[in-house]
Structures are given as C-alpha cells and as structure tokens.
PDB file of N, CA, C and O in Angstrom:
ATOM      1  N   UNK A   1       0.840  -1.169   0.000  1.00  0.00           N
ATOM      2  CA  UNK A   1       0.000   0.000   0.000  1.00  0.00           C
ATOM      3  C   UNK A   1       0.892   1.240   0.000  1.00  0.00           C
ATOM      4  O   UNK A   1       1.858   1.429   0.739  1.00  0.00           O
ATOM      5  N   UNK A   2       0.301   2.256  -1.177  1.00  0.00           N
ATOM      6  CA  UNK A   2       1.208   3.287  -0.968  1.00  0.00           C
ATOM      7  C   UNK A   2       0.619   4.727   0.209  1.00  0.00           C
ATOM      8  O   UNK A   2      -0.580   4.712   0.488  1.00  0.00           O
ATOM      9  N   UNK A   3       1.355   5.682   0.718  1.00  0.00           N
ATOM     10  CA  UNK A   3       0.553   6.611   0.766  1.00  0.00           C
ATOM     11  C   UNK A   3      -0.163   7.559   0.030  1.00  0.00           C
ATOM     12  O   UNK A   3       0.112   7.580  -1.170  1.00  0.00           O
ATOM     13  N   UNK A   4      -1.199   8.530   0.513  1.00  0.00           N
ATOM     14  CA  UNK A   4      -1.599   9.052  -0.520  1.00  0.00           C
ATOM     15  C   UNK A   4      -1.490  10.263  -0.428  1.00  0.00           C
ATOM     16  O   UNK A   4      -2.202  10.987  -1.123  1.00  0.00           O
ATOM     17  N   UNK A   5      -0.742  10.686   0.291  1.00  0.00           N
ATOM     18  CA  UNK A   5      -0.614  12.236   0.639  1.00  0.00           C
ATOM     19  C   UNK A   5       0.623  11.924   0.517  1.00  0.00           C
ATOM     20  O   UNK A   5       1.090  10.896   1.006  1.00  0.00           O
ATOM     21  N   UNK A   6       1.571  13.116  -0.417  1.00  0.00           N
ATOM     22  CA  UNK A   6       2.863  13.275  -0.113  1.00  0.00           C
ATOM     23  C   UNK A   6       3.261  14.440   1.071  1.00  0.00           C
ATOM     24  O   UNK A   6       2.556  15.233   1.695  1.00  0.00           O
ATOM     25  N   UNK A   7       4.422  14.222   1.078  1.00  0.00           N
ATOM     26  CA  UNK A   7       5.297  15.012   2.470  1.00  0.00           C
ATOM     27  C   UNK A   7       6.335  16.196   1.672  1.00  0.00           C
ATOM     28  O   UNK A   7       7.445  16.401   2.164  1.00  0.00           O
ATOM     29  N   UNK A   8       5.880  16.988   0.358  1.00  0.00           N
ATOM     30  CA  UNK A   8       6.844  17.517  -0.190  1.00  0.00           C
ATOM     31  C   UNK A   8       6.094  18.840   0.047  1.00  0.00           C
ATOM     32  O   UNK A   8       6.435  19.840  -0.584  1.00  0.00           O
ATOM     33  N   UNK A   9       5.038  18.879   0.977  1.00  0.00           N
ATOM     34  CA  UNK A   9       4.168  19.916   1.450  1.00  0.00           C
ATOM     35  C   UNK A   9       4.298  20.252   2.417  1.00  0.00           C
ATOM     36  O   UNK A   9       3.722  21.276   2.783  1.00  0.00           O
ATOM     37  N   UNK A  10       5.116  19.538   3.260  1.00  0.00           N
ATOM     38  CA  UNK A  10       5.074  19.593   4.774  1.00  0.00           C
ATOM     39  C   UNK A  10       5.662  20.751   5.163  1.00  0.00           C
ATOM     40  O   UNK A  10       5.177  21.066   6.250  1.00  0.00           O
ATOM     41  N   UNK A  11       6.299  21.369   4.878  1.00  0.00           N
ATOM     42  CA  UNK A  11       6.736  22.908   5.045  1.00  0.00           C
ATOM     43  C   UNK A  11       6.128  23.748   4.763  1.00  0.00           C
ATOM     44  O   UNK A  11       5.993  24.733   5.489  1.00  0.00           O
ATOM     45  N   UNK A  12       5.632  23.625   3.732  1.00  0.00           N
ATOM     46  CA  UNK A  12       4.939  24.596   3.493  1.00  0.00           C
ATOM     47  C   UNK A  12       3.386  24.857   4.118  1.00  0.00           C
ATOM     48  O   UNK A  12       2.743  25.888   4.313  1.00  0.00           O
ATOM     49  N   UNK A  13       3.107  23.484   4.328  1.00  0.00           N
ATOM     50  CA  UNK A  13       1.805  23.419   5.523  1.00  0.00           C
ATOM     51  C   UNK A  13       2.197  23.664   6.740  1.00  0.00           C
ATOM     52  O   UNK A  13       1.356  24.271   7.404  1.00  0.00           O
ATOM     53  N   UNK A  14       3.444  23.341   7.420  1.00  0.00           N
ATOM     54  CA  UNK A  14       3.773  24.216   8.440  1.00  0.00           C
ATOM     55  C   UNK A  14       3.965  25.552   8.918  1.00  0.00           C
ATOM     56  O   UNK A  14       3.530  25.989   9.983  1.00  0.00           O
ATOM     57  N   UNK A  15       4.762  26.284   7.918  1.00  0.00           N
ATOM     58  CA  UNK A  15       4.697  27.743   7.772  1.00  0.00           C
ATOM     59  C   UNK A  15       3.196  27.729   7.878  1.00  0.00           C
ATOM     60  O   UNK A  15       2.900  27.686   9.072  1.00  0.00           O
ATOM     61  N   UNK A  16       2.059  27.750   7.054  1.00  0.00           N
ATOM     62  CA  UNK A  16       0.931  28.030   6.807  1.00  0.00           C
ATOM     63  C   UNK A  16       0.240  28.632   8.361  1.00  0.00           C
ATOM     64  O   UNK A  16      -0.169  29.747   8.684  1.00  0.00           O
ATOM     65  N   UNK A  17       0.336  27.303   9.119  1.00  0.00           N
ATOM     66  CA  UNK A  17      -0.279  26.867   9.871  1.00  0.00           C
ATOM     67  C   UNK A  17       0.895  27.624  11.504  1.00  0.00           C
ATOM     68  O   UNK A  17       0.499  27.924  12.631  1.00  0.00           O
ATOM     69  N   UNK A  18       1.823  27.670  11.126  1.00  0.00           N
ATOM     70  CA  UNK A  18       2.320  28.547  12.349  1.00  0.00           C
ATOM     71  C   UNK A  18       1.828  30.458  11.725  1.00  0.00           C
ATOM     72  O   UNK A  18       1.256  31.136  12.579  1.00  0.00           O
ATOM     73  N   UNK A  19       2.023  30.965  10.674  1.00  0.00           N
ATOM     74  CA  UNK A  19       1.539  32.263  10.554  1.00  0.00           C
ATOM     75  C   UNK A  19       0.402  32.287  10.629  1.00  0.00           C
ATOM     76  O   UNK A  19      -0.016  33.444  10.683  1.00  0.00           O
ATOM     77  N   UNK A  20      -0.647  31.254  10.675  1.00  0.00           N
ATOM     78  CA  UNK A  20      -2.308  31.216  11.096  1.00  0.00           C
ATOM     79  C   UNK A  20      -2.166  31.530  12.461  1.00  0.00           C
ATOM     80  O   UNK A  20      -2.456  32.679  12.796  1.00  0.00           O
ATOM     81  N   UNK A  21      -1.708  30.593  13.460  1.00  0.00           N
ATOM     82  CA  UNK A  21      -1.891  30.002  14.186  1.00  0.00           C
ATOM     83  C   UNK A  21      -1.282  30.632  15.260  1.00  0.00           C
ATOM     84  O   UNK A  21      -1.953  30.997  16.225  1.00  0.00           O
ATOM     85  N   UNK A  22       0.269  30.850  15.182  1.00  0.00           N
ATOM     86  CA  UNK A  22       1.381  31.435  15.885  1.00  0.00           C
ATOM     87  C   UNK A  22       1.881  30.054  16.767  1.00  0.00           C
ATOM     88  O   UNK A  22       1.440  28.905  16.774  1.00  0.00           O
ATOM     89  N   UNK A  23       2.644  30.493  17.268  1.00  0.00           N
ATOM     90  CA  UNK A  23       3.902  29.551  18.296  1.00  0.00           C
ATOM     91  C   UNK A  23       4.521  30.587  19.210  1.00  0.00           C
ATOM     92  O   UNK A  23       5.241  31.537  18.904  1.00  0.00           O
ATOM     93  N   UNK A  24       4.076  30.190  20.423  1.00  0.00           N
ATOM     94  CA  UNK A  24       5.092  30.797  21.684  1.00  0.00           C
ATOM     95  C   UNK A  24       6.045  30.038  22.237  1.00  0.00           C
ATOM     96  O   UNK A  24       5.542  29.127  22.895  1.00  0.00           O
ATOM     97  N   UNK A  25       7.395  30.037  22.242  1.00  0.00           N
ATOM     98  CA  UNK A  25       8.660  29.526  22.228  1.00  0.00           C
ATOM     99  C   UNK A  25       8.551  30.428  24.042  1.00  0.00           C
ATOM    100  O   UNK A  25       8.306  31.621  24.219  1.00  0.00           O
ATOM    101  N   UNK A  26       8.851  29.266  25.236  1.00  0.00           N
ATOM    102  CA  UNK A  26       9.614  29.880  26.113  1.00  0.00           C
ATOM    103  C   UNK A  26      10.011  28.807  27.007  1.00  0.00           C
ATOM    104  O   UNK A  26       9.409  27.847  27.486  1.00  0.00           O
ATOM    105  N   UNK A  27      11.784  29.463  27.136  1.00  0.00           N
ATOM    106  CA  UNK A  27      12.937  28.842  27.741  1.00  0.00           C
ATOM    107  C   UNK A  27      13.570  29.479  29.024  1.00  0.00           C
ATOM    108  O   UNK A  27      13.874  30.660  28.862  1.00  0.00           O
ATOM    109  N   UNK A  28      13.831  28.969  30.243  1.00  0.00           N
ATOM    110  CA  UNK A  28      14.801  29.467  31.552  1.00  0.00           C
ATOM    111  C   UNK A  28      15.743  28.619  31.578  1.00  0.00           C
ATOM    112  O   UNK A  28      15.573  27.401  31.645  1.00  0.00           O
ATOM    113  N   UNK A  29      17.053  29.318  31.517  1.00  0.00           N
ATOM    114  CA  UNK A  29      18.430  28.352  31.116  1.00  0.00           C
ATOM    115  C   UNK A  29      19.303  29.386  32.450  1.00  0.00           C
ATOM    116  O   UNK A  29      19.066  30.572  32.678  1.00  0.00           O
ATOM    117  N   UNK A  30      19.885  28.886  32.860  1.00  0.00           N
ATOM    118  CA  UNK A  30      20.933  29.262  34.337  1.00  0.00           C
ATOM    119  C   UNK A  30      22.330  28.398  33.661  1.00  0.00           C
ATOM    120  O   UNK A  30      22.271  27.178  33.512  1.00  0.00           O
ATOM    121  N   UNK A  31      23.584  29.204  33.278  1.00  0.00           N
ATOM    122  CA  UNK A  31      24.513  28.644  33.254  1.00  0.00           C
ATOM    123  C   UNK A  31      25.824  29.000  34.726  1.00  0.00           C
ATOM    124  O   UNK A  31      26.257  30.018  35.266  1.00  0.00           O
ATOM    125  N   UNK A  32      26.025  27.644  34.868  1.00  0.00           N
ATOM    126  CA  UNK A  32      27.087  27.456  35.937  1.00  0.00           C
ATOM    127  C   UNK A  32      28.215  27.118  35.657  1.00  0.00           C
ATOM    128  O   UNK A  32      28.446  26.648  34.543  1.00  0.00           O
ATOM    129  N   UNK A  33      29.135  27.260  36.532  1.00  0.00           N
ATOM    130  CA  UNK A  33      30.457  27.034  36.529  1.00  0.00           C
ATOM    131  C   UNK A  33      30.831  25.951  37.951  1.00  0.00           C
ATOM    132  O   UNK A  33      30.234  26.169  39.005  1.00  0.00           O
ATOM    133  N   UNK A  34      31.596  25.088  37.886  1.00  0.00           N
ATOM    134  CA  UNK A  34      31.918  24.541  39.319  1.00  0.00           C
ATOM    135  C   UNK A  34      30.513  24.430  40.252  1.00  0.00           C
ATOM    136  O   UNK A  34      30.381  24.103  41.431  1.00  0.00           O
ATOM    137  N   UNK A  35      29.801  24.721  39.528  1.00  0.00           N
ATOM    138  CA  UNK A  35      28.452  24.880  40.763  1.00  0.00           C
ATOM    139  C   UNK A  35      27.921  26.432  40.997  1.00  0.00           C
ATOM    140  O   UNK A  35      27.001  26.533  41.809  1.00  0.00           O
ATOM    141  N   UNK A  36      28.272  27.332  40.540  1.00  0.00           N
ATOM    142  CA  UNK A  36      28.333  28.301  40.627  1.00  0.00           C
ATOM    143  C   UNK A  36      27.729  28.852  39.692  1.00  0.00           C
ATOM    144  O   UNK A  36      28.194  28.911  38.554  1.00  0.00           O
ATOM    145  N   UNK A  37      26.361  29.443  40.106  1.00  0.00           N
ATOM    146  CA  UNK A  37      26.152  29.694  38.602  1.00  0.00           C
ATOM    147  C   UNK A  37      26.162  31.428  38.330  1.00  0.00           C
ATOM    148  O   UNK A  37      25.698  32.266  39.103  1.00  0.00           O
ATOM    149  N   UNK A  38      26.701  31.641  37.260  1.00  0.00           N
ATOM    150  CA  UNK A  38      27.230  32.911  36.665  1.00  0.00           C
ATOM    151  C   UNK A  38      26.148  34.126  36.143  1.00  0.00           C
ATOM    152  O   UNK A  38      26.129  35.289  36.547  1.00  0.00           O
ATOM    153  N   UNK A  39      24.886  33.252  34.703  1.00  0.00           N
ATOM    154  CA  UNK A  39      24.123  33.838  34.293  1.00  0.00           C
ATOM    155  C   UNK A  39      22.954  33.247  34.265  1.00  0.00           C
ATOM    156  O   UNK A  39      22.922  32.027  34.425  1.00  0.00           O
ATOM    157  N   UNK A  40      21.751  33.982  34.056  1.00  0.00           N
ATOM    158  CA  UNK A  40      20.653  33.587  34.211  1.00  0.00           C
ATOM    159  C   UNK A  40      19.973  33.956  32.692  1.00  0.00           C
ATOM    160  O   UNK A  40      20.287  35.061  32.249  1.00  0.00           O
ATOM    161  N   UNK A  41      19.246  33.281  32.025  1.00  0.00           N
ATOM    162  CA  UNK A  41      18.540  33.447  30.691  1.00  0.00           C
ATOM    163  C   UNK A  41      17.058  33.227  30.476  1.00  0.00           C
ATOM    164  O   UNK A  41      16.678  32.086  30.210  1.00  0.00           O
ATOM    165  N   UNK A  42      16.273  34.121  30.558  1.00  0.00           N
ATOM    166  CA  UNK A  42      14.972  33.761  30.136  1.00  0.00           C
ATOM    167  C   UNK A  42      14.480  34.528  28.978  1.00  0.00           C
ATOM    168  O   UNK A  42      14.369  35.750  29.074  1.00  0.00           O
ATOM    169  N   UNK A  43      14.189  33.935  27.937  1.00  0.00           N
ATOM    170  CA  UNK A  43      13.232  33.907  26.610  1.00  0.00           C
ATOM    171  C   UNK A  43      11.932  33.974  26.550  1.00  0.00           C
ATOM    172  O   UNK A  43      11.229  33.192  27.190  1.00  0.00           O
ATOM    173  N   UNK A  44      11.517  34.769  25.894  1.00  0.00           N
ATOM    174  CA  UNK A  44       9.826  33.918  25.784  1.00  0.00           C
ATOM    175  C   UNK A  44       9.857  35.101  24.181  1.00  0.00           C
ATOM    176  O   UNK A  44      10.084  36.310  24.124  1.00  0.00           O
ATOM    177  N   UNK A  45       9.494  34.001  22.956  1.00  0.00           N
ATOM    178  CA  UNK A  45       9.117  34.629  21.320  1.00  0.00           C
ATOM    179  C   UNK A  45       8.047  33.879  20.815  1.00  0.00           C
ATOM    180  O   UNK A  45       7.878  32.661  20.749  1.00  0.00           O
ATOM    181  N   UNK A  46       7.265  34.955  20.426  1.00  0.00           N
ATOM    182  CA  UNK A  46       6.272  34.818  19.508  1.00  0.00           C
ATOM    183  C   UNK A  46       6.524  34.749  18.282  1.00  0.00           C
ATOM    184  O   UNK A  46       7.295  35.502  17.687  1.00  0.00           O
ATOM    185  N   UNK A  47       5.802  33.709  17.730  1.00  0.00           N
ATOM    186  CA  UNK A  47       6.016  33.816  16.237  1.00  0.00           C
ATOM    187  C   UNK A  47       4.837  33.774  15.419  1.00  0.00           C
ATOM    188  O   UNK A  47       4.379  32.655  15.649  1.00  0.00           O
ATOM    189  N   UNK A  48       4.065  34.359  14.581  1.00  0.00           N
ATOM    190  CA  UNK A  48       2.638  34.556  13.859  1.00  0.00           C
ATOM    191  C   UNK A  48       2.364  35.367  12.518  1.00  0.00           C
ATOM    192  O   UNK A  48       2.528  36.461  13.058  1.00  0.00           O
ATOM    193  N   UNK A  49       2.195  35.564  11.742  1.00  0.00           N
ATOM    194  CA  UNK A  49       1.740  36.425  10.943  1.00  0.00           C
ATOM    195  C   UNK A  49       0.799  37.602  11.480  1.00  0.00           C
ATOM    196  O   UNK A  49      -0.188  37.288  12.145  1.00  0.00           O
ATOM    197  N   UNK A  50       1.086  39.013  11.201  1.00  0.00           N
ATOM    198  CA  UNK A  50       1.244  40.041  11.963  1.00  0.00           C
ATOM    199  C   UNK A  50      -0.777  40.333  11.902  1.00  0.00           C
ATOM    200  O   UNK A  50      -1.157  41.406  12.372  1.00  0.00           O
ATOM    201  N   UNK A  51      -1.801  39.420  11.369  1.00  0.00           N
ATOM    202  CA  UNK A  51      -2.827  39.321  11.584  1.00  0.00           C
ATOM    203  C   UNK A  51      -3.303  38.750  12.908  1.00  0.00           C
ATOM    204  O   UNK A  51      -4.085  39.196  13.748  1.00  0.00           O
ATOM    205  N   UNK A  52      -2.524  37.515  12.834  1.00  0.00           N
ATOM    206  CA  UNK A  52      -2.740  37.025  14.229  1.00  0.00           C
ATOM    207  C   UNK A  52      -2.043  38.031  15.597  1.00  0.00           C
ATOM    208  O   UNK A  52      -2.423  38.309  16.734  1.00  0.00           O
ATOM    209  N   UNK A  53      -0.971  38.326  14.846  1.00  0.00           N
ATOM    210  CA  UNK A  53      -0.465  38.988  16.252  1.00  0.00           C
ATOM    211  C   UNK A  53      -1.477  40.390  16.819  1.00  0.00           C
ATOM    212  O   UNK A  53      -1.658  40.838  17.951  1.00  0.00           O
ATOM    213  N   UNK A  54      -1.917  40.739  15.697  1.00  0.00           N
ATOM    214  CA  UNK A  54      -2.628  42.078  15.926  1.00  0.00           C
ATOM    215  C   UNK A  54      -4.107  41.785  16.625  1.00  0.00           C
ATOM    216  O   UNK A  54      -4.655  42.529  17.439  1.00  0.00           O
ATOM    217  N   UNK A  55      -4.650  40.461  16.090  1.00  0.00           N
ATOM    218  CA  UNK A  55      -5.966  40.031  17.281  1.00  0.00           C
ATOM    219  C   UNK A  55      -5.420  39.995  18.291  1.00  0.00           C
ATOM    220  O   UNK A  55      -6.171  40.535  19.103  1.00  0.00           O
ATOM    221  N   UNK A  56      -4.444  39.645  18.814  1.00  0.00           N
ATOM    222  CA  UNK A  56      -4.376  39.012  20.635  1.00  0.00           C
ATOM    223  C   UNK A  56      -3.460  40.338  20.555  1.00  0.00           C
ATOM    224  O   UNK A  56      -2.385  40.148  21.123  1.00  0.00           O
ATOM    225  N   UNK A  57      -3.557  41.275  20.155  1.00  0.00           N
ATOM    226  CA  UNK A  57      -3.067  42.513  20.872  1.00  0.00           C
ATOM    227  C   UNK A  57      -1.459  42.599  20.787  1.00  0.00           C
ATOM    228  O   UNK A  57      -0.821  43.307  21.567  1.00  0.00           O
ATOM    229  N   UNK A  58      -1.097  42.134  20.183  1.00  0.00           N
ATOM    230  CA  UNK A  58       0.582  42.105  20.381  1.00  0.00           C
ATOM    231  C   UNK A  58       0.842  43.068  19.451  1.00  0.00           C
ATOM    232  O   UNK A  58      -0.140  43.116  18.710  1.00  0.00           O
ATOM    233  N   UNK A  59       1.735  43.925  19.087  1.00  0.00           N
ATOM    234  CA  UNK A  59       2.442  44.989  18.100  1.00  0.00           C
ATOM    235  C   UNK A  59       1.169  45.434  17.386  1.00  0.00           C
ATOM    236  O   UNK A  59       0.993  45.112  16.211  1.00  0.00           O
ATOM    237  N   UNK A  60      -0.045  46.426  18.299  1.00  0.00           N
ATOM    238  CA  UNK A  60      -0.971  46.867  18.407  1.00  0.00           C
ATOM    239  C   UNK A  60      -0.660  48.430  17.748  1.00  0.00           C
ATOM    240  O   UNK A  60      -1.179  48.944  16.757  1.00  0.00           O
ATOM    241  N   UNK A  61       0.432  49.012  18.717  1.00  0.00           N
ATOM    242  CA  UNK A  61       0.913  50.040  18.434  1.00  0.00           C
ATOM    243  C   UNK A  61       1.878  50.237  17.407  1.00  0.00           C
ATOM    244  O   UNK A  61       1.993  51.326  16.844  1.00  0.00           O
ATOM    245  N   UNK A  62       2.570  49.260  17.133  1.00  0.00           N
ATOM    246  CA  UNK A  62       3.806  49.252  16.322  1.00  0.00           C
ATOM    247  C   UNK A  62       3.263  49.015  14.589  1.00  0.00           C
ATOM    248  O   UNK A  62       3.892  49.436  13.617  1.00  0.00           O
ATOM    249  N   UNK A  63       1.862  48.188  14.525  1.00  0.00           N
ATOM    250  CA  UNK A  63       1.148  48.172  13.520  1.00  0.00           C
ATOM    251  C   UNK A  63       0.781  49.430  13.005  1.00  0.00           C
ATOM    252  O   UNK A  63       0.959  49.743  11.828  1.00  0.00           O
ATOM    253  N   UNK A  64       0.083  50.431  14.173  1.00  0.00           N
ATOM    254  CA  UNK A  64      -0.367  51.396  13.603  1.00  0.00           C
ATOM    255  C   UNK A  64       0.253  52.489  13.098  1.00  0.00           C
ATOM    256  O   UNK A  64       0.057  53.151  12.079  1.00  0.00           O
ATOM    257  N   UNK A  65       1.565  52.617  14.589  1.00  0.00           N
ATOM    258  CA  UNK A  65       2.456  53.580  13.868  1.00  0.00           C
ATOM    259  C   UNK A  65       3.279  53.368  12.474  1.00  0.00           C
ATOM    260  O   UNK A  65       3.707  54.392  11.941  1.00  0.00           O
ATOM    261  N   UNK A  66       3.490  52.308  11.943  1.00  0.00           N
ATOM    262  CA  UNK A  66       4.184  51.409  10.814  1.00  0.00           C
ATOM    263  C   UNK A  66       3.218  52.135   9.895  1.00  0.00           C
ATOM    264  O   UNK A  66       3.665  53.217   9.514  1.00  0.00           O
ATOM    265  N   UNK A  67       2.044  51.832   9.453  1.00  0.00           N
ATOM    266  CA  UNK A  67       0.624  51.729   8.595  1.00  0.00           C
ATOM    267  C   UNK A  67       0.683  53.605   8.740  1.00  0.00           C
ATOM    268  O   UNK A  67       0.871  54.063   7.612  1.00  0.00           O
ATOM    269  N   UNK A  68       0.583  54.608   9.692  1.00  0.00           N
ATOM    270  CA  UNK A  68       0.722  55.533   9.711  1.00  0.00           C
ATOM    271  C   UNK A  68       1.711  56.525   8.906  1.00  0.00           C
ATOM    272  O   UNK A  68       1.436  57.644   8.473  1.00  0.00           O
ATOM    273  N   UNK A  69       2.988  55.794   8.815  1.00  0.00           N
ATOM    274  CA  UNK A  69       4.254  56.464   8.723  1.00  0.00           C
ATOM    275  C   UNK A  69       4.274  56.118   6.916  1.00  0.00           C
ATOM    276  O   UNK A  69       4.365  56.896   5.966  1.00  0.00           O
ATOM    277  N   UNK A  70       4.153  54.677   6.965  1.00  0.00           N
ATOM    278  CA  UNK A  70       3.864  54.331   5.747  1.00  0.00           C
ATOM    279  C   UNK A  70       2.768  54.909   4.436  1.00  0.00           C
ATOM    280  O   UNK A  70       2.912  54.697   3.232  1.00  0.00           O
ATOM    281  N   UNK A  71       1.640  55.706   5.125  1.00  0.00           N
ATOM    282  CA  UNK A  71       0.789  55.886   4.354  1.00  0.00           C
ATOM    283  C   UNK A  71       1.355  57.988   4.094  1.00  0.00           C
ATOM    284  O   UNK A  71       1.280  58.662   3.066  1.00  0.00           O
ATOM    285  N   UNK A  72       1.583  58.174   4.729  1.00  0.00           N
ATOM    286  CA  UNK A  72       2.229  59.911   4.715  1.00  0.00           C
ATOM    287  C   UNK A  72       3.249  60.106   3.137  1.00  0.00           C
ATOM    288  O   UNK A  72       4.380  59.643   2.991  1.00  0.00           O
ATOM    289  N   UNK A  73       2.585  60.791   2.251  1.00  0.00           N
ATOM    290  CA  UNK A  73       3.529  60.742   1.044  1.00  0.00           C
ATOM    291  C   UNK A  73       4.984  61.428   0.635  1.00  0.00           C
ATOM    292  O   UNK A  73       5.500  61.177  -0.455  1.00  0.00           O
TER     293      UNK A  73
END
C-alpha cells in the first residue's frame, strides 16, 4: 500500500499553519560554573503572521504607527 498524501508539502503546511496560528517559544536556562552559577537566561518569542499577532493585541501600536508612517507621502 502506498501513501496518498505526499510530504513535499510539509513545510509549506507548516509555515501556513504557524503564521495562522502562531507559536510561543519559552525557555529558563541558568549557566554554571563549578556549581556556581554565573548567568541567568529567560526567553519567551512569539512567532505569527502580523494578523494574528494584531488580534491578541501584540504589536498593536507598532502596527499602527508602521501603517501611519507608511501611508504619509
């Protein structure tokens, strides 16, 4: 039996579906030495197509001023 869906889409259905959708990436990393630890690292990134980001309020302001600055001839 073969399959019937190929996988030469799969990227491109991923992209799709993370700029629909978005992805929040977040990491707390502490690096040590001897036991000792030196630095502390916390992350947290969004990733979405700037439709989605603009429903849940994220770069609300940065949209408008962008769209503002942009439209001035």
């Amino acid at each position: 039996m073969n399959p019937t869906k190929r996988n030469s889409h799969a990227i491109v259905e991923f992209v799709d579906v993370l700029l629909r959708d978005g992805a929040v990436i977040q990491a707390d990393a502490i690096v040590t030495v001897a036991g000792v630890p030196l630095l502390g690292i916390s992350l947290r990134a969004a990733i979405a197509g700037m439709t989605t980001m603009t429903e849940y309020g994220i770069f609300d302001g940065w949209d408008a001023d962008h769209r503002r600055r942009n439209a001035q001839p």
